[in-house]
Each structure stands twice: as structure tokens, then as C-alpha cells.
C-alpha positions as CSV (number, residue, x, y, z in Angstrom):
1,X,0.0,0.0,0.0
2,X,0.9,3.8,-1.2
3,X,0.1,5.0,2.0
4,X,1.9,2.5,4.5
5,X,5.0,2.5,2.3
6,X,5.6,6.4,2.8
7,X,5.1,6.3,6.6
8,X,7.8,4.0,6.4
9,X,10.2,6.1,4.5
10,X,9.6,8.9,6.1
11,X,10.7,7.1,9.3
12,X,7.6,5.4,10.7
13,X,8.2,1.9,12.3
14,X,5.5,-1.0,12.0
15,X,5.1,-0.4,15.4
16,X,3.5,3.0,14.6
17,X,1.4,2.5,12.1
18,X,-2.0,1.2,12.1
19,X,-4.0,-0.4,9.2
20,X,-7.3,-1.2,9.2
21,X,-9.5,-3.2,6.5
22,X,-10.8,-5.9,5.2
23,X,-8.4,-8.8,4.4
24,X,-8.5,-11.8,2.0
25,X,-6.6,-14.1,4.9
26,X,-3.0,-14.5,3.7
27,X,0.7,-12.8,4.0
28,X,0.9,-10.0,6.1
29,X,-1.6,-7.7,7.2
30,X,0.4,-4.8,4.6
31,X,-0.3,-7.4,1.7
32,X,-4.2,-8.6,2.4
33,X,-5.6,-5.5,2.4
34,X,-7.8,-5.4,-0.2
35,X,-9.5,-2.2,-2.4
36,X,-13.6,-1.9,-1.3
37,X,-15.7,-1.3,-3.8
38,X,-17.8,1.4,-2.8
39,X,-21.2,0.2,-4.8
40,X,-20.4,-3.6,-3.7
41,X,-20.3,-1.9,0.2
42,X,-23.6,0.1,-0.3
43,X,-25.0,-3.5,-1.3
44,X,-24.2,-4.5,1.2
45,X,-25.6,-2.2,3.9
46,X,-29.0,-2.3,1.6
47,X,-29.3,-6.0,2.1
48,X,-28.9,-4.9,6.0
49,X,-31.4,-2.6,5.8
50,X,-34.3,-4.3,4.5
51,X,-33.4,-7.0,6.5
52,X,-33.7,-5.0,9.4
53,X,-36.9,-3.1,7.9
54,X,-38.2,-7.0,7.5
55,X,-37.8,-8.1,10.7
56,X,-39.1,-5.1,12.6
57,X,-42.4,-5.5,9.8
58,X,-42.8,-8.8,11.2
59,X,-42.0,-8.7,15.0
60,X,-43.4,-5.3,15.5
61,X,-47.3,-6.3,15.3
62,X,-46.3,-9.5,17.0
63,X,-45.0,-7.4,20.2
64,X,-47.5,-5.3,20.1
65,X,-50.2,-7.4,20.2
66,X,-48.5,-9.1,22.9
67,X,-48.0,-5.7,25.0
68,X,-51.6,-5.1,24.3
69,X,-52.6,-8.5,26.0
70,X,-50.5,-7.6,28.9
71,X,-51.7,-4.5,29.5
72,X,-55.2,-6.1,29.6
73,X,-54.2,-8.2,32.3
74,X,-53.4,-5.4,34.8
75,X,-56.6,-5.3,36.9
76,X,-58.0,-1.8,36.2
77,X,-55.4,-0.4,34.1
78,X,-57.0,-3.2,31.5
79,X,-59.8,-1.9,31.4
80,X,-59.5,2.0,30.4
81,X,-56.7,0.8,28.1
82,X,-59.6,-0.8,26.3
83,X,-62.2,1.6,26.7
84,X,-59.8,4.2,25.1
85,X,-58.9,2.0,22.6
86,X,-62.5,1.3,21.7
87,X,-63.7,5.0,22.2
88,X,-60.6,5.8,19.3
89,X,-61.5,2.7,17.2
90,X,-65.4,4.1,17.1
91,X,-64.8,7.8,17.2
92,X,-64.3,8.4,13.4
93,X,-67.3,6.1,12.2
94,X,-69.7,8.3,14.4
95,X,-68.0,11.1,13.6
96,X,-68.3,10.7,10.0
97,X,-71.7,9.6,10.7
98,X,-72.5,12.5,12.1
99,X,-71.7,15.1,9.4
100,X,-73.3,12.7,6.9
101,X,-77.1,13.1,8.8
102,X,-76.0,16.7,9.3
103,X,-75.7,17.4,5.4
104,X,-78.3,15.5,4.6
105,X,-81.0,17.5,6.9
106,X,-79.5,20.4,5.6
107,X,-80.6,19.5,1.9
108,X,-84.0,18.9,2.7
């Protein structure tokens, strides 16, 4: 490597310099070092990614769910957890509802 070799001539020991990369596993660390390719790298962390976004798509409604059932089983805290989640689940069908009968008595 460029870089290691004029450390070294300008009177860096091994000692002193550090190198850190990816390596193919043979020779000395100087000689595996191997060039990244910078598209082959952003592969890379895109694979990663979606994994990731995969794993959270699937486990996320799974722990929620379970969350929810655990709430449920706290004596009174249960209880309003589901009357607020029931009062939020039914509040925009009424509400809708109630602007519909609203226009509709207006027309007439």
C-alpha cells in the first residue's frame, strides 16, 4: 500500500502504524488488504437494511399485540386501556356519521 510505504520512508516503524481493513486471509496484514468497492459496500448495507426493515415489519405487530394483552391483564389499568382504545376505534365512524345526517337534513 501507497500510504503504508511512505510512513515508512519517512521514518515510521510498524510499530507506529496502524492499518485497518478488510483482508482476503493470507501474508501479512500490509499485503491482504484489499480495495472496497464502494457500490459492492452500499450492497451491502441495503441488504442490512431491508433485513432489518423485514424483521421489525414482522416482529413489531407480533409485540404489540403481545403488549396489548399484557396491559389487559393489569386489573383496572386493562380496562380503560380498552375503553380508550374502543372509544378511538369508534370515534371516526360516528363522527363521520354524524356530518353525513348533518348534510343530509341540511338538503332537505
Amino acid at each position: 500500500m501507497r500510504a503504508v510505504q511512505e510512513l515508512k520512508t519517512n521514518g515510521f516503524t510498524d510499530k507506529q502504524i496502524s492499518v485497518i481493513g478488510h483482508t482476503k486471509g493470507t501474508g501479512t496484514a500490509e499485503d491482504e488488504l484489499e480495495s472496497q468497492d464502494p457500490e459492492h459496500e452500499m450492497d451491502k448495507s441495503m441488504k442490512v437494511a431491508a433485513t432489518t426493515v423485514g424483521i421489525g415489519a414482522v416482529l413489531g405487530p407480533i409485540l404489540g399485540a403481545l403488549a396489548g394483552v399484557g396491559i389487559l391483564a393489569i386489573p383496572g389499568v386493562g380496562f380503560l386501556s380498552f375503553l380508550s382504545a374502543a372509544v378511538l376505534f369508534l370515534h371516526w365512524p360516528l363522527q363521520v356519521s354524524i356530518k353525513h345526517m348533518k348534510r343530509n337534513t341540511r338538503n332537505t
